[in-house]
PDB file with SEQRES, HELIX, SHEET and CRYST1 records, atoms N, CA, C and O in Angstrom:
SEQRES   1 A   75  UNK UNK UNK UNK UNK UNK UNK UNK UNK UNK UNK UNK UNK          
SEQRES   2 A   75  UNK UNK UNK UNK UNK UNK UNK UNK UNK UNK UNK UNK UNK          
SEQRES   3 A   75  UNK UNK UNK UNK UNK UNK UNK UNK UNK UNK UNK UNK UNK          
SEQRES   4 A   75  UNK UNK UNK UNK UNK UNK UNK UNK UNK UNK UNK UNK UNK          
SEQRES   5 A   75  UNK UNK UNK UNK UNK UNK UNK UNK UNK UNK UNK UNK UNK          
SEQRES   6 A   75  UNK UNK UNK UNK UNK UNK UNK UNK UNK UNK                      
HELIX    1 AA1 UNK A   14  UNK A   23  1                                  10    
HELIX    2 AA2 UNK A   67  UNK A   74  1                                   8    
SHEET    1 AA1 3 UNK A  31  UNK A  34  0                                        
SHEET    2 AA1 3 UNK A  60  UNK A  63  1                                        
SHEET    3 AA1 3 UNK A  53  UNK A  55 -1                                        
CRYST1    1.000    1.000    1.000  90.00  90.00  90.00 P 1           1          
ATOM      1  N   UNK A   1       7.350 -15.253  -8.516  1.00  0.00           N  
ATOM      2  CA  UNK A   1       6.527 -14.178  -9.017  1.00  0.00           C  
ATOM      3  C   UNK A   1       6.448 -13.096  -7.948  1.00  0.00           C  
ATOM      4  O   UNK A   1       6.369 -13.411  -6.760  1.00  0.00           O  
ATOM      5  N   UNK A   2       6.470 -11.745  -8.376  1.00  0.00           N  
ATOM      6  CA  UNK A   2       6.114 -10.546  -7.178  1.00  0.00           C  
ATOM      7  C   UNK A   2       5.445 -10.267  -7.430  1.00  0.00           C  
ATOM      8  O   UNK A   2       5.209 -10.248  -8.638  1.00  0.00           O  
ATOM      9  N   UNK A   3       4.522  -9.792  -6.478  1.00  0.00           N  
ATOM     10  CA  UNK A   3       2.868  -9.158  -6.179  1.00  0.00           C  
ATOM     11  C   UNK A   3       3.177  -8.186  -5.969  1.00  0.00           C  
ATOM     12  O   UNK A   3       4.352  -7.950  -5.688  1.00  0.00           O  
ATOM     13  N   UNK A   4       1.987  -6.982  -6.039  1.00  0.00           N  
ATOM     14  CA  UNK A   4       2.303  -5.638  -5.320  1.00  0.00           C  
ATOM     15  C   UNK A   4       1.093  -5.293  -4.765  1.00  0.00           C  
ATOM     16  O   UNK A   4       0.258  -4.746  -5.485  1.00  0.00           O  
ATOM     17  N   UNK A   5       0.770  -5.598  -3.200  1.00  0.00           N  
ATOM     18  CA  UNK A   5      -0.287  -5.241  -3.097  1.00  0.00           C  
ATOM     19  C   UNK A   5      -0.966  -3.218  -2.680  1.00  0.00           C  
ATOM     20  O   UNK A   5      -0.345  -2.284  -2.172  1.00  0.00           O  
ATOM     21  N   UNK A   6      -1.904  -3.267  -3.012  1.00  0.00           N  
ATOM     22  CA  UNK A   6      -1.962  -1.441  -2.449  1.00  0.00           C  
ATOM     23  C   UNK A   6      -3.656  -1.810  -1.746  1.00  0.00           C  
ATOM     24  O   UNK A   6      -4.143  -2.937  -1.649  1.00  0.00           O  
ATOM     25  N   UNK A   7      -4.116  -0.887  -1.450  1.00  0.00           N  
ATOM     26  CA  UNK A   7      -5.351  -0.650  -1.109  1.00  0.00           C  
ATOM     27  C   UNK A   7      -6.460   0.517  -0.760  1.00  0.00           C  
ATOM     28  O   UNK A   7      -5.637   1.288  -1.254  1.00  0.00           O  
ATOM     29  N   UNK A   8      -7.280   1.164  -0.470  1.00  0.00           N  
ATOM     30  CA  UNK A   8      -7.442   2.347  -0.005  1.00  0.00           C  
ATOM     31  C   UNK A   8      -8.187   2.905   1.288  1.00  0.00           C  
ATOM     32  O   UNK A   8      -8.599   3.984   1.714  1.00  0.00           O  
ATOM     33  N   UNK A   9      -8.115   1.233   1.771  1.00  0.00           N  
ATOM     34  CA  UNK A   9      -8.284   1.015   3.919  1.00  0.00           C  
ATOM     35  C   UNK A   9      -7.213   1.279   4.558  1.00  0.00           C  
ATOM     36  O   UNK A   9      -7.231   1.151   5.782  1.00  0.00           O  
ATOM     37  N   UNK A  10      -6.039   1.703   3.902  1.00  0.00           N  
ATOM     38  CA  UNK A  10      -5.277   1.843   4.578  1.00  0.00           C  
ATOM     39  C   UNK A  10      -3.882   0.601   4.943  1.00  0.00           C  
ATOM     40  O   UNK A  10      -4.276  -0.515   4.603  1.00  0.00           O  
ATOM     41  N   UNK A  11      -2.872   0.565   5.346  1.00  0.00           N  
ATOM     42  CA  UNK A  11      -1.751  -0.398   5.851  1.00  0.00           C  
ATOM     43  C   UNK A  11      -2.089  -1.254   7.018  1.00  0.00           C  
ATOM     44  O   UNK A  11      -1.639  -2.391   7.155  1.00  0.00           O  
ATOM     45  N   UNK A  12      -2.752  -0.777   7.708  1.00  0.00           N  
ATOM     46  CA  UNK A  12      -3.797  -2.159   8.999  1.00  0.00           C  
ATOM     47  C   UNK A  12      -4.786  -2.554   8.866  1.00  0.00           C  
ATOM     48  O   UNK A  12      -5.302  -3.373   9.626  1.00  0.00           O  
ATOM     49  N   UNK A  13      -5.421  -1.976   7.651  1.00  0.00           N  
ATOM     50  CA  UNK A  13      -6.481  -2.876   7.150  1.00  0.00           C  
ATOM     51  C   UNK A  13      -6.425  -4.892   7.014  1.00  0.00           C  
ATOM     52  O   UNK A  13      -5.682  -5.622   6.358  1.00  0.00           O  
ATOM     53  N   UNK A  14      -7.774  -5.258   8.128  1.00  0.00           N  
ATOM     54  CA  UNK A  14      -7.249  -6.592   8.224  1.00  0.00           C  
ATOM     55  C   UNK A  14      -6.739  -7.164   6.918  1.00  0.00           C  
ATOM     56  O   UNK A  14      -5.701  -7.811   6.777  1.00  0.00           O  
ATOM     57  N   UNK A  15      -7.798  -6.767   5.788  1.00  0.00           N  
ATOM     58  CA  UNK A  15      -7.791  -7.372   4.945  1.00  0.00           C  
ATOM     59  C   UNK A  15      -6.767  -7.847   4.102  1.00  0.00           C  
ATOM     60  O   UNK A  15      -6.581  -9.004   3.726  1.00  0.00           O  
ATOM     61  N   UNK A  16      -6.046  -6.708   3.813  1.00  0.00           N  
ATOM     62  CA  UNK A  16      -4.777  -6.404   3.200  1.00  0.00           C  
ATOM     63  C   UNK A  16      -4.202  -7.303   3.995  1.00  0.00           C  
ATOM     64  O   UNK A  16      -4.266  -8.371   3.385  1.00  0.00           O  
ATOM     65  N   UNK A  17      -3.552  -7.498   5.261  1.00  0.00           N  
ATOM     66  CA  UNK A  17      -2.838  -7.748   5.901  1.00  0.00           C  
ATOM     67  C   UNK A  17      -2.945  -9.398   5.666  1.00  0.00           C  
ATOM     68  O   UNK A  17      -1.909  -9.959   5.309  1.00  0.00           O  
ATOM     69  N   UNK A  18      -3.873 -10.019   5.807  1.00  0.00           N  
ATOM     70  CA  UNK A  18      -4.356 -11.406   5.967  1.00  0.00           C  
ATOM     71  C   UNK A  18      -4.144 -11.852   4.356  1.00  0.00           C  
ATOM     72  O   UNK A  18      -3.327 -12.757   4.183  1.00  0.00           O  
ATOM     73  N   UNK A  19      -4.845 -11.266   3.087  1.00  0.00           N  
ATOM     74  CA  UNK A  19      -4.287 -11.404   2.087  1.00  0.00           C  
ATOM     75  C   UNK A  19      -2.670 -11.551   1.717  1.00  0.00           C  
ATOM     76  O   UNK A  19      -2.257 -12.306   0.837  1.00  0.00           O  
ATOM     77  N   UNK A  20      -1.792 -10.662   2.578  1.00  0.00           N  
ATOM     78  CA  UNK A  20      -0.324 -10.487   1.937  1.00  0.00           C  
ATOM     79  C   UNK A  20       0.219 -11.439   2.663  1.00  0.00           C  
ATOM     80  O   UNK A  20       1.292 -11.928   2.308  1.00  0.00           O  
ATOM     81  N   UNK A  21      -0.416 -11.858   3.784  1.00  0.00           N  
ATOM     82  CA  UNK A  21       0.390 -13.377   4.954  1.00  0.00           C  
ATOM     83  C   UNK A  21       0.254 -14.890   3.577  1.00  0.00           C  
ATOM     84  O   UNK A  21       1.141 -15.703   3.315  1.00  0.00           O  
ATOM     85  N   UNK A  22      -0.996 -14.811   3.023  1.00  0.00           N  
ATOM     86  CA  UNK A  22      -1.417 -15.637   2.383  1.00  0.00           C  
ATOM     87  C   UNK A  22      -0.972 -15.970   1.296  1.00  0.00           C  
ATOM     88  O   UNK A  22      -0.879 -17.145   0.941  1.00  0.00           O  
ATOM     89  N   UNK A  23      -0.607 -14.912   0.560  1.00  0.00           N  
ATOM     90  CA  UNK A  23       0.183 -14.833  -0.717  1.00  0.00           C  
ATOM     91  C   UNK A  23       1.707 -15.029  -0.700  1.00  0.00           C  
ATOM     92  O   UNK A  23       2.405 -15.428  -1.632  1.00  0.00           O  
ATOM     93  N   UNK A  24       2.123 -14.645   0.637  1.00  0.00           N  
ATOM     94  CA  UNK A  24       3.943 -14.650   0.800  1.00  0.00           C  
ATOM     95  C   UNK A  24       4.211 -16.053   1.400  1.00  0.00           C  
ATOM     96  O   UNK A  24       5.289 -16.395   1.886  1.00  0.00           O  
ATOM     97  N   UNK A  25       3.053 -16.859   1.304  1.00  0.00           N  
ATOM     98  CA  UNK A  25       3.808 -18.450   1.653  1.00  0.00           C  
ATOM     99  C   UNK A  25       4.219 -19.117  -0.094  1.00  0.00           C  
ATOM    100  O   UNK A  25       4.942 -20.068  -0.389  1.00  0.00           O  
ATOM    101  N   UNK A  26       3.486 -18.243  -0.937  1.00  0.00           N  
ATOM    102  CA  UNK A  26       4.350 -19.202  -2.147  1.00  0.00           C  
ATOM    103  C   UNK A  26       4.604 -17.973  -3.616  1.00  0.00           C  
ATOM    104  O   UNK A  26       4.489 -18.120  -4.832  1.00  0.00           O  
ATOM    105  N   UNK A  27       4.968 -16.847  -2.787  1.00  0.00           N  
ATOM    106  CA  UNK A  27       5.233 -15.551  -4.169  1.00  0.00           C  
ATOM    107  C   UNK A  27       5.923 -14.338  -2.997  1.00  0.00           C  
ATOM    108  O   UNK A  27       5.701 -14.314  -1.787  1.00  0.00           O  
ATOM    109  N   UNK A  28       6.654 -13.548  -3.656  1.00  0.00           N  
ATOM    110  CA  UNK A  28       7.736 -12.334  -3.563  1.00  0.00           C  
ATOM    111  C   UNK A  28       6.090 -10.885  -3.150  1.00  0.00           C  
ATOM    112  O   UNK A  28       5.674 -10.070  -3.974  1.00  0.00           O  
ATOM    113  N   UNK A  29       5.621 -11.040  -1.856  1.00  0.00           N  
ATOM    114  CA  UNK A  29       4.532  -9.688  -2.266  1.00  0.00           C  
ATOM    115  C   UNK A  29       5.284  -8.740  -1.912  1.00  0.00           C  
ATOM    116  O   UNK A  29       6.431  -9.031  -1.574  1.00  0.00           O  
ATOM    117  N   UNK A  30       4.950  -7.659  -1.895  1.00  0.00           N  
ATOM    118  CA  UNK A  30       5.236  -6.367  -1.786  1.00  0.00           C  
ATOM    119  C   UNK A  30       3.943  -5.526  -1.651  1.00  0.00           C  
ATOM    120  O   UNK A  30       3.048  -5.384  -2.484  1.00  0.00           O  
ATOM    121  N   UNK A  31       4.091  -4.824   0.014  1.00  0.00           N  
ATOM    122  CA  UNK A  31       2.619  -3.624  -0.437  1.00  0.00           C  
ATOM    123  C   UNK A  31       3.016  -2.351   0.170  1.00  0.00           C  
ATOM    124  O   UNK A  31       3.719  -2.261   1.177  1.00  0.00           O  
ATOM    125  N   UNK A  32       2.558  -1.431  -0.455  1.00  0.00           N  
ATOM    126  CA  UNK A  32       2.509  -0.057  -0.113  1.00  0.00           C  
ATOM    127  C   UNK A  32       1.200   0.633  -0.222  1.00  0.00           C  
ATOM    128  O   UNK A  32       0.688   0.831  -1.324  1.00  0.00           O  
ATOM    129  N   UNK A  33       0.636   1.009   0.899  1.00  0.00           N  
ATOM    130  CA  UNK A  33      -0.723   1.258   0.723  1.00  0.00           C  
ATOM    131  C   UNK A  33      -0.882   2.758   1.774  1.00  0.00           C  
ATOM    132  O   UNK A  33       0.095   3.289   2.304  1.00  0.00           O  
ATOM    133  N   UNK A  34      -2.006   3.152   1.887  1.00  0.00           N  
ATOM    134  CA  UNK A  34      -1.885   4.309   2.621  1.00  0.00           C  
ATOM    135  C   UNK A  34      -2.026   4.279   3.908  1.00  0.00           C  
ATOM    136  O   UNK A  34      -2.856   3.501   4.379  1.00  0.00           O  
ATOM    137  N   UNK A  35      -1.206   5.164   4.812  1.00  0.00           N  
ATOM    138  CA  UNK A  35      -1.166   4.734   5.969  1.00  0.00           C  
ATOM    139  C   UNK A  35      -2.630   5.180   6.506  1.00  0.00           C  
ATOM    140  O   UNK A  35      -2.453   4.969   7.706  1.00  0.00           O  
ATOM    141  N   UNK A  36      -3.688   5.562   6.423  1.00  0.00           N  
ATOM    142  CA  UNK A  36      -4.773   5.823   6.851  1.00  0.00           C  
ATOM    143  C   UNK A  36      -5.814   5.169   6.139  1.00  0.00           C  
ATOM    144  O   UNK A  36      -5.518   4.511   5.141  1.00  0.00           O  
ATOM    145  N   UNK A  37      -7.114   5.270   6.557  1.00  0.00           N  
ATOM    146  CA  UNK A  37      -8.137   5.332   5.402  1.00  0.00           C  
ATOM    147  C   UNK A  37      -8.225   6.230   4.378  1.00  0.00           C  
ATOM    148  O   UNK A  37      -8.582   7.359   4.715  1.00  0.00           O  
ATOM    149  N   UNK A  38      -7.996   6.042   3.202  1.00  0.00           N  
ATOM    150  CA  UNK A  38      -8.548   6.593   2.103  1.00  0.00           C  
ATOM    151  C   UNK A  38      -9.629   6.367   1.116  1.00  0.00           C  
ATOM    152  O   UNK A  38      -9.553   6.644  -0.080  1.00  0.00           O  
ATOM    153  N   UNK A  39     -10.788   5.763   1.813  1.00  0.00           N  
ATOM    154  CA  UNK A  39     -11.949   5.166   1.036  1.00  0.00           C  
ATOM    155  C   UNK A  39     -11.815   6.719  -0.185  1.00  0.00           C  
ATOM    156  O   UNK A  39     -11.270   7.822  -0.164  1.00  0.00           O  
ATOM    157  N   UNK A  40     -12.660   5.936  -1.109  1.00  0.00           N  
ATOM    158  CA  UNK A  40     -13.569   7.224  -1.978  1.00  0.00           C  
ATOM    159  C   UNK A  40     -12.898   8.253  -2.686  1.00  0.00           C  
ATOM    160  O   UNK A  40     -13.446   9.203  -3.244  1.00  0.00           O  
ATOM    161  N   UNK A  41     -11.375   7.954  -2.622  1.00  0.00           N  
ATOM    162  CA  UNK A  41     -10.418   9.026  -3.419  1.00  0.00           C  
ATOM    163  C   UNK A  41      -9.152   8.068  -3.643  1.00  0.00           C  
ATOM    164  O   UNK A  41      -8.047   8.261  -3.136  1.00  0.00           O  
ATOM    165  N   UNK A  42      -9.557   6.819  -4.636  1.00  0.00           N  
ATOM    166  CA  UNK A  42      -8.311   6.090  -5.030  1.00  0.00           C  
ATOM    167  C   UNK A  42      -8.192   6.414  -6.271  1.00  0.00           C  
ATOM    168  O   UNK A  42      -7.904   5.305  -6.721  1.00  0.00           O  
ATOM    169  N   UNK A  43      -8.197   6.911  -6.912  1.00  0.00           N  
ATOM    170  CA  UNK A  43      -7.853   7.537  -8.260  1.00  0.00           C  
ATOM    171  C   UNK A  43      -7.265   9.081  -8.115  1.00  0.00           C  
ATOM    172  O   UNK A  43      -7.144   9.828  -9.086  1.00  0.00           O  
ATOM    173  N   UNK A  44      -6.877   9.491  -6.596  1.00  0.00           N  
ATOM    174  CA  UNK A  44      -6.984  10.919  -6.578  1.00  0.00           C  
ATOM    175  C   UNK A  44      -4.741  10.649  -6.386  1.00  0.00           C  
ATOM    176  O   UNK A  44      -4.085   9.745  -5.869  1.00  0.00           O  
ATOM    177  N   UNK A  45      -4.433  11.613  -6.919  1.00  0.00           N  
ATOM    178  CA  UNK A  45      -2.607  11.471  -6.892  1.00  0.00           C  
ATOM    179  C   UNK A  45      -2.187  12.429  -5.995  1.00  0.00           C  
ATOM    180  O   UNK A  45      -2.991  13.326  -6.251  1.00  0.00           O  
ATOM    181  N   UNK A  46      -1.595  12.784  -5.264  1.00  0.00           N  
ATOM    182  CA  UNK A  46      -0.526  13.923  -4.802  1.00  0.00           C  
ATOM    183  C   UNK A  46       0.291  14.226  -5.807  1.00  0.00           C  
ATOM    184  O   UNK A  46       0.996  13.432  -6.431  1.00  0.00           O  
ATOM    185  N   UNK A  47       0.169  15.708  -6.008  1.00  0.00           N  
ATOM    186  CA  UNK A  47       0.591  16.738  -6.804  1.00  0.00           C  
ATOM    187  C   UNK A  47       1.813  17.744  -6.812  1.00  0.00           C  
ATOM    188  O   UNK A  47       2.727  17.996  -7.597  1.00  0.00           O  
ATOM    189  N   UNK A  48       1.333  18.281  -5.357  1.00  0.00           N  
ATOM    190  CA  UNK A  48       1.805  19.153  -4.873  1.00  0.00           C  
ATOM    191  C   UNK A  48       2.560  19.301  -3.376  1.00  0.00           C  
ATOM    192  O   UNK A  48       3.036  20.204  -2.688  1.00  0.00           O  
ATOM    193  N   UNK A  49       2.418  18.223  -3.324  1.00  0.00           N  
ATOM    194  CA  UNK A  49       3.053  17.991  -1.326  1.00  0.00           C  
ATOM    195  C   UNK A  49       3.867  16.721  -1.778  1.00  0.00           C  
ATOM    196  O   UNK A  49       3.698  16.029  -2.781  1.00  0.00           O  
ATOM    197  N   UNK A  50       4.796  16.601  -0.767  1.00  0.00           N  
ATOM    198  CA  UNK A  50       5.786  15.663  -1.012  1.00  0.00           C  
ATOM    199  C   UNK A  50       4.708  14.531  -0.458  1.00  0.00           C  
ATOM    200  O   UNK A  50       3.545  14.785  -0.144  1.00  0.00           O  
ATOM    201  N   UNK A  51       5.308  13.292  -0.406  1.00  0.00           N  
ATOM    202  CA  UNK A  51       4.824  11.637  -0.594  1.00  0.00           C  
ATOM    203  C   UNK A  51       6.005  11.267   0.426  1.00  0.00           C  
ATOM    204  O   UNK A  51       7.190  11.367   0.108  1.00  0.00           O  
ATOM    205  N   UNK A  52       5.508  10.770   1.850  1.00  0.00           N  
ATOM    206  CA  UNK A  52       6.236  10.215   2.680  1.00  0.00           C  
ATOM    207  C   UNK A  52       5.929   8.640   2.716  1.00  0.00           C  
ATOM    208  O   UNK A  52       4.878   8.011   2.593  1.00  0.00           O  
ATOM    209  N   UNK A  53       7.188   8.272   2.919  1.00  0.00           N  
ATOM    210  CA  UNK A  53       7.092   6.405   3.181  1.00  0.00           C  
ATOM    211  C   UNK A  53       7.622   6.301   4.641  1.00  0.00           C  
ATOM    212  O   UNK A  53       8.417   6.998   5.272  1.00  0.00           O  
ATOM    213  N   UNK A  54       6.736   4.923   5.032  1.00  0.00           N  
ATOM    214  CA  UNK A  54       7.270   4.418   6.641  1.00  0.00           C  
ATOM    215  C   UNK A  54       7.786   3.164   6.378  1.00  0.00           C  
ATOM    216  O   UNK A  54       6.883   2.594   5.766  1.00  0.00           O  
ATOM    217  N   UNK A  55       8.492   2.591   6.461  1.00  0.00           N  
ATOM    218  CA  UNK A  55       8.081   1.146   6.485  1.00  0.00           C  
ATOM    219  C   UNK A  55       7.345   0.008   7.447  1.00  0.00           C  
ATOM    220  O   UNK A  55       7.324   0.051   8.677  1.00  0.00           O  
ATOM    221  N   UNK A  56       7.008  -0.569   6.980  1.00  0.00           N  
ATOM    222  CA  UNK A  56       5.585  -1.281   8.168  1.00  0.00           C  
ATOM    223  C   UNK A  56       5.998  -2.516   8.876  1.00  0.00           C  
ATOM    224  O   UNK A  56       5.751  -2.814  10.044  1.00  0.00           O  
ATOM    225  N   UNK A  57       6.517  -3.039   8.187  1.00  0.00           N  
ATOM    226  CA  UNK A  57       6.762  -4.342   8.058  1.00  0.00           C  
ATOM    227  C   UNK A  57       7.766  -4.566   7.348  1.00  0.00           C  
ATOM    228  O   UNK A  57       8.435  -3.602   6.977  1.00  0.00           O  
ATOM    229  N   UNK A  58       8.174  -6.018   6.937  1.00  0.00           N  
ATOM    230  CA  UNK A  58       9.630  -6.468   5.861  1.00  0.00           C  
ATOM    231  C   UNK A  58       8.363  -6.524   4.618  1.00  0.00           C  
ATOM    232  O   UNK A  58       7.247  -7.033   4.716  1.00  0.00           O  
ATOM    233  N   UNK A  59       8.972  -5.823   3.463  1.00  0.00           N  
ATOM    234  CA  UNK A  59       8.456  -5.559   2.455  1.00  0.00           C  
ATOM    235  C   UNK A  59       6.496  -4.601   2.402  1.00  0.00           C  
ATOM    236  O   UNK A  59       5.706  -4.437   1.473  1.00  0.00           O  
ATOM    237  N   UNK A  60       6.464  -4.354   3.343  1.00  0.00           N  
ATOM    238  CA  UNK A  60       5.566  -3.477   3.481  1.00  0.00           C  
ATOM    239  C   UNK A  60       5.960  -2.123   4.252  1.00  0.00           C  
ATOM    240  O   UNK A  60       6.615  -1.990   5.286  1.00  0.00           O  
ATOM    241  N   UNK A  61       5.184  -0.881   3.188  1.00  0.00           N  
ATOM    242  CA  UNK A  61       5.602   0.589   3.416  1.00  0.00           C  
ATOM    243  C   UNK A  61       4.173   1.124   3.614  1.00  0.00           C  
ATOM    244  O   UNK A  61       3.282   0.678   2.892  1.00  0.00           O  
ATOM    245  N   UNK A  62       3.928   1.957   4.453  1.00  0.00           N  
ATOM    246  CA  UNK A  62       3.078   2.803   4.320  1.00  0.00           C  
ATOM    247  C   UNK A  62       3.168   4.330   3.886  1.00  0.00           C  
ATOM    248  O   UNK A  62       4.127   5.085   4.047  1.00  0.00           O  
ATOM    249  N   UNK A  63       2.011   4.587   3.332  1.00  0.00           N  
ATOM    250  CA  UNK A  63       2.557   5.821   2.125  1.00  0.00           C  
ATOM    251  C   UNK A  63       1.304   7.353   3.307  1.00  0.00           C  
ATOM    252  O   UNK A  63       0.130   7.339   3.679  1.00  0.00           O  
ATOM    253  N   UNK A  64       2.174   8.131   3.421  1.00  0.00           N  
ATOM    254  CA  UNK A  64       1.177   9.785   3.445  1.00  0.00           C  
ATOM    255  C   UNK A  64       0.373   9.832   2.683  1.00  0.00           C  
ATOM    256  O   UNK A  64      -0.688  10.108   3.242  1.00  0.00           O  
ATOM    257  N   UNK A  65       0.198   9.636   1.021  1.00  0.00           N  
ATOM    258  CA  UNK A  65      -0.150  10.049  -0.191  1.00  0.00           C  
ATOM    259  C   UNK A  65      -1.587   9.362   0.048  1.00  0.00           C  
ATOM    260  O   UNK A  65      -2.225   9.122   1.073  1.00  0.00           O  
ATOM    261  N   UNK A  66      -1.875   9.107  -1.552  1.00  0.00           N  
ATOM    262  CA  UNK A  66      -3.240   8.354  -1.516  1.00  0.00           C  
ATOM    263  C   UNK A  66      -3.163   6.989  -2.449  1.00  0.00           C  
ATOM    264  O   UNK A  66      -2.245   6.809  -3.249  1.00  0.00           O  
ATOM    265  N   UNK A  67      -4.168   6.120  -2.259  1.00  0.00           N  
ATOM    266  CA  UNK A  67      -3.889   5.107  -3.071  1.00  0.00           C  
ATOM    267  C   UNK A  67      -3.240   5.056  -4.637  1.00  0.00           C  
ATOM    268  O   UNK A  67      -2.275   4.328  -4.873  1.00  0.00           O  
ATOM    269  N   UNK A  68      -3.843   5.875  -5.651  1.00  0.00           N  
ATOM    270  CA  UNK A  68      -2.955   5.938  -6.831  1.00  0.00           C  
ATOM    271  C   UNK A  68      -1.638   6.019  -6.768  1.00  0.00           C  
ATOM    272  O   UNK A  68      -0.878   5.459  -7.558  1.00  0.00           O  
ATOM    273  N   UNK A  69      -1.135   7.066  -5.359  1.00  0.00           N  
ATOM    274  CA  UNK A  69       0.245   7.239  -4.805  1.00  0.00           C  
ATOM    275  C   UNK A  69       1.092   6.055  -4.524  1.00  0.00           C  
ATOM    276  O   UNK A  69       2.307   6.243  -4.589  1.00  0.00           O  
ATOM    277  N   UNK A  70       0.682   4.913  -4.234  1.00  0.00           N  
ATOM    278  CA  UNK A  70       0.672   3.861  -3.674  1.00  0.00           C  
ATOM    279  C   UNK A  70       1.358   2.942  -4.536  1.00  0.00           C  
ATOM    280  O   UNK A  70       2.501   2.489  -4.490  1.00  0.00           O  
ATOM    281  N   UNK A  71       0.119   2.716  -5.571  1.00  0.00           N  
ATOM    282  CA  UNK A  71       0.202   1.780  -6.852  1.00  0.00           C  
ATOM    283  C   UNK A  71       1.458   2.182  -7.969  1.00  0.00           C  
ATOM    284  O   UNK A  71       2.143   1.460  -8.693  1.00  0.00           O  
ATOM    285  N   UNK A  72       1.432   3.924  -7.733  1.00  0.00           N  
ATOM    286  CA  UNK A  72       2.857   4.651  -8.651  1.00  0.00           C  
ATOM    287  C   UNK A  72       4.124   4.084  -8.057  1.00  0.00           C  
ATOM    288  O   UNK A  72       5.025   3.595  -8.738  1.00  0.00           O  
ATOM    289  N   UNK A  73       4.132   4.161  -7.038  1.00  0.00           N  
ATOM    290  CA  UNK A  73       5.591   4.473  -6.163  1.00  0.00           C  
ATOM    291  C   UNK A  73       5.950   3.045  -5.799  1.00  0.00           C  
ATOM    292  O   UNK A  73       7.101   2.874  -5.398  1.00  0.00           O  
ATOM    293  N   UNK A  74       5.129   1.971  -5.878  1.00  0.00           N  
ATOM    294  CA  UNK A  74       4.907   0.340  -5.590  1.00  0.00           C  
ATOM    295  C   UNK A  74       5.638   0.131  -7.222  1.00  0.00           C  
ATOM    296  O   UNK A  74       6.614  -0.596  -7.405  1.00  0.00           O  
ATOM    297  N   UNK A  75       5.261   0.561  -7.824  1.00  0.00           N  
ATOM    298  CA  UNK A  75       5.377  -0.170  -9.100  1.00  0.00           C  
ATOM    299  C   UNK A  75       6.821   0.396  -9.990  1.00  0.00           C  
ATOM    300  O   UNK A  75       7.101  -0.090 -11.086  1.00  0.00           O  
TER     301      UNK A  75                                                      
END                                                                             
């Protein structure tokens, strides 16, 4: 099964991080989340500015954009 995780603490958020260790001992995860904090504007999209990816990790990217950005471009 593949997961896709996103979030809107950001790509070093412990949480995220400790969740996707946890899940990739018995499933395919995948996360792309924002490379910063983005509390309080996860429903908000980039429109008008391009959407940069880093990669973070093996199967983890961190995104410029904002979380909805995340969950689009993940999925």
């Amino acid at each position: 099964m593949n997961i896709l995780l996103a979030n809107d603490d950001g790509i070093e958020c412990k949480g995220i991080q400790v969740l996707a260790e946890r899940l990739s001992k018995d499933y395919n995860v995948f996360m792309v989340a924002p490379e910063s904090n983005r509390s309080a504007v996860s429903h908000h999209f980039t429109m008008f500015n391009s959407t940069k990816l880093k990669e973070y990790k093996k199967n983890q990217w961190s995104c410029s954009g904002f979380p909805g950005d995340c969950a689009f471009i993940g999925v």
